[in-house]
KEVO-901226 format. One record per residue (C-alpha): x, y, z; chain; residue number from 1; residue in three letters. Coordinates in steps of 0.001 Angstrom, whole numbers. Layout:
X	Y	Z	A	NUM	ALA .
...
//
This chain:
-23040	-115799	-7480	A	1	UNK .
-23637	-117306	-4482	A	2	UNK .
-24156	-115559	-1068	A	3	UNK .
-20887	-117115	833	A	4	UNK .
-18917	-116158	-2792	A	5	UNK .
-20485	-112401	-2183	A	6	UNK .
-19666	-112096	1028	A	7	UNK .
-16326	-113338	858	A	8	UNK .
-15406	-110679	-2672	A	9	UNK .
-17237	-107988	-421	A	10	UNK .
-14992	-108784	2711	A	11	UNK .
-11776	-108621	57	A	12	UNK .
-12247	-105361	-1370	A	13	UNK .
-11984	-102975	1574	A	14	UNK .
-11955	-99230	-894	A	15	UNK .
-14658	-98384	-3502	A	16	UNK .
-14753	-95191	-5088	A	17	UNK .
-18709	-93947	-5899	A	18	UNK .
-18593	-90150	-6345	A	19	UNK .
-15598	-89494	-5422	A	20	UNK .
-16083	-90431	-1825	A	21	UNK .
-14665	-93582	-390	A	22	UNK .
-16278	-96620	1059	A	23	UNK .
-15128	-99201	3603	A	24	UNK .
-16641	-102719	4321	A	25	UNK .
-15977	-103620	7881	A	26	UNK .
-16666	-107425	8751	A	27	UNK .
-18037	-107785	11944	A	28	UNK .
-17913	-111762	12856	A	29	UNK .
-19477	-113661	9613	A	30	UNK .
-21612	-110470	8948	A	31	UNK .
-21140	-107618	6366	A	32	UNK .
-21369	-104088	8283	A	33	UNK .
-22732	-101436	6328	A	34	UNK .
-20148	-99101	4758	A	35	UNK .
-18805	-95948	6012	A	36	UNK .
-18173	-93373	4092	A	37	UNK .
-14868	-91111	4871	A	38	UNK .
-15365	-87165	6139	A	39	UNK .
-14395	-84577	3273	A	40	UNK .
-13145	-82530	6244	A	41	UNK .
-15386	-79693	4413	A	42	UNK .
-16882	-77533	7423	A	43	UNK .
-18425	-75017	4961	A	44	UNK .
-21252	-75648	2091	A	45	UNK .
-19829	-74528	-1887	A	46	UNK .
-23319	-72759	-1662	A	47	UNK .
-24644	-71627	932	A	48	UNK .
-28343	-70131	2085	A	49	UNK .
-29006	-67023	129	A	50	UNK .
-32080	-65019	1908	A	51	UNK .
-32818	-62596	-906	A	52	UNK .
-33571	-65498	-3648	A	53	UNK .
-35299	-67335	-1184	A	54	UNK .
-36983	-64348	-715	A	55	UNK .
-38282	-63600	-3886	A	56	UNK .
-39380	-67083	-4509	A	57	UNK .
-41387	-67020	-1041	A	58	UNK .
-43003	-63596	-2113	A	59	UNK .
-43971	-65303	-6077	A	60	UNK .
-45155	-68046	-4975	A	61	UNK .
-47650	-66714	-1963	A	62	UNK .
-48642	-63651	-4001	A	63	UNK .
-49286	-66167	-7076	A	64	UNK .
-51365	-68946	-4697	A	65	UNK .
-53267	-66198	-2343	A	66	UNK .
-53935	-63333	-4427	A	67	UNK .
-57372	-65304	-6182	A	68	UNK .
-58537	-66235	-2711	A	69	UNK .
-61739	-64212	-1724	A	70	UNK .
-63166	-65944	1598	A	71	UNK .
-62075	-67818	4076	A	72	UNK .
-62736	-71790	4452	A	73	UNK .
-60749	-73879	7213	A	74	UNK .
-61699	-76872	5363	A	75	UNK .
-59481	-75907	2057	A	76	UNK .
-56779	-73503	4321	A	77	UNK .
-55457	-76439	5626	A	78	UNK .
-54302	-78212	2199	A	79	UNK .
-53518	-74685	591	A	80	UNK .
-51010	-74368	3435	A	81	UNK .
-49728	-78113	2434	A	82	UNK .
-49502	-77037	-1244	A	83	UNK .
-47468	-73722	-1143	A	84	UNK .
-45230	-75300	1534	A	85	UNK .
-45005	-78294	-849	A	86	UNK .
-44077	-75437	-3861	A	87	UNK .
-41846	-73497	-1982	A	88	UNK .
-39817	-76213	-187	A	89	UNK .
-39536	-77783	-4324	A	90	UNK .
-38267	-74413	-5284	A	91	UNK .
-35739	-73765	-2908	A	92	UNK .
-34323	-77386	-3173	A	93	UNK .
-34097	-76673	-6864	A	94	UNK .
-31067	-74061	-5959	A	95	UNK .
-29093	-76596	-4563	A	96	UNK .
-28146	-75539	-1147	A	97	UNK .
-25981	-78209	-205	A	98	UNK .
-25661	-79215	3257	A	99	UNK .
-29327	-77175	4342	A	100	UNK .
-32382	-78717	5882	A	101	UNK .
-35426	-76786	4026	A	102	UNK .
-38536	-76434	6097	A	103	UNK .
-41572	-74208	4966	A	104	UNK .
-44038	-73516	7434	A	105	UNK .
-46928	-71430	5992	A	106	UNK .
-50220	-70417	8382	A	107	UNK .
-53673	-69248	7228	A	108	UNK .
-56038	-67496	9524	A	109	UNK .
-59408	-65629	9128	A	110	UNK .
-59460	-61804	9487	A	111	UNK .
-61215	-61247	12022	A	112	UNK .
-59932	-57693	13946	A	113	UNK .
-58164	-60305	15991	A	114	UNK .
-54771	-60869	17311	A	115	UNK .
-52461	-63294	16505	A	116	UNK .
-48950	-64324	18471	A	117	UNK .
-46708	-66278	16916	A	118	UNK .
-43016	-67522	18071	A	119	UNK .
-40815	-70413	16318	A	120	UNK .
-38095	-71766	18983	A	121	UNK .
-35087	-74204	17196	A	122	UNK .
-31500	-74773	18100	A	123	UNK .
-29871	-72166	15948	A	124	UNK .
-26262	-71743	14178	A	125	UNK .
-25981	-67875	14196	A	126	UNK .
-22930	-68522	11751	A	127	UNK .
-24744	-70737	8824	A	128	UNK .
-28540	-70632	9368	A	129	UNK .
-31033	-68282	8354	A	130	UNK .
-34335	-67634	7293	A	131	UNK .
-37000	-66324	4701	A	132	UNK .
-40367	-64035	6145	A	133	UNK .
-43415	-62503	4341	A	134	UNK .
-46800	-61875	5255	A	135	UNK .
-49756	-61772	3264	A	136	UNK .
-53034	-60305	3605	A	137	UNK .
-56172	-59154	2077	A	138	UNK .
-59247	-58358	3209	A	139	UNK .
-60336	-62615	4331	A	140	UNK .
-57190	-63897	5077	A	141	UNK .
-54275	-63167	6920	A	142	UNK .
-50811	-65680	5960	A	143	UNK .
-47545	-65951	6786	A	144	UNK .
-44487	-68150	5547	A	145	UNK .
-41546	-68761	6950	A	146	UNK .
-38815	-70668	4943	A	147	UNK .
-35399	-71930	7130	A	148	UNK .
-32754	-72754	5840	A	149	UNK .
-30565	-75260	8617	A	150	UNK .
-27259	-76412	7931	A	151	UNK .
-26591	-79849	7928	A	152	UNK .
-23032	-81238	7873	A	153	UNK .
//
C-alpha cells in the first residue's frame, strides 16, 4: 500500500476502537496528526494506593536485602540502594495501581553516632496520594525507604 493510499484510508476513518477507548485522526493540511484519545470522564482510580500492602512489601524486601549486610562500603551502598528501589518499585507496580506514579527512594548511610536530617518536598494531593516509610538499622548501617504513591490522571 502506498503512502498517499495510507494516508488517504487513515484520513477516511475518523473512530477506531483499541481497548475500548476511542481514537480520532485529525488531518492537519496534507499531514496525519497523531490521534487523540477521548477522556473516560473517570476522576477516581478502580484501585487505588493501599499503604499497608505497600507497607509490608517495603518492610520484606529491606529486611530481606539489609539484614546479611555487616559493614559499611559507599562503593556497593550506592547500587544496593539502585537494586531494592529497582525491587520495590517492580513489586508495587505488580498490584496494579492504576493511575499512580511509583517512586522508591531508598538511602544508606554509615553509623557513625551522627545525625542525619532528612525532608522530601513534592506538590501533594491530600485526597489521592500517599506514602510508604520504614527504617532500618543495625549496628553499620542506618537505611531508610520511602515508597510514594502519586496519582496520575
Amino acid at each position: 500500500m502506498s503512502f498517499q493510499s495510507r494516508k488517504r484510508l487513515l484520513s477516511k476513518m475518523s473512530i477506531l476502537g483499541s481497548l475500548g477507548s476511542r481514537m480520532f485522526f485529525h488531518k492537519r493540511g496534507d499531514r496525519l496528526k497523531i490521534p487523540k484519545y477521548q477522556n473516560t470522564y473517570r476522576l477516581e482510580a478502580f484501585r487505588s494506593f493501599n499503604v499497608e500492602a505497600v507497607d509490608e512489601l517495603v518492610i520484606e524486601t529491606m529486611e530481606n536485602r539489609l539484614s546479611s549486610v555487616t559493614a559499611y562500603h559507599p562503593s556497593q551502598s550506592g547500587k544496593l540502594c539502585m537494586d531494592i528501589g529497582a525491587d520495590l518499585q517492580k513489586a508495587v507496580s505488580k498490584k496494579d495501581y492504576d493511575r499512580y506514579k511509583i517512586v522508591a527512594q531508598v538511602t544508606i548511610v554509615q553509623r557513625l553516632h551522627q545525625s542525619i536530617h532528612a525532608s522530601f518536598q513534592c506538590l501533594w494531593d491530600v485526597e489521592r496520594d500517599n506514602y510508604s516509610y520504614y527504617v532500618f538499622e543495625n549496628n553499620h548501617i542506618y537505611a531508610w525507604c520511602c515508597v510514594f504513591g502519586l496519582y496520575y490522571e
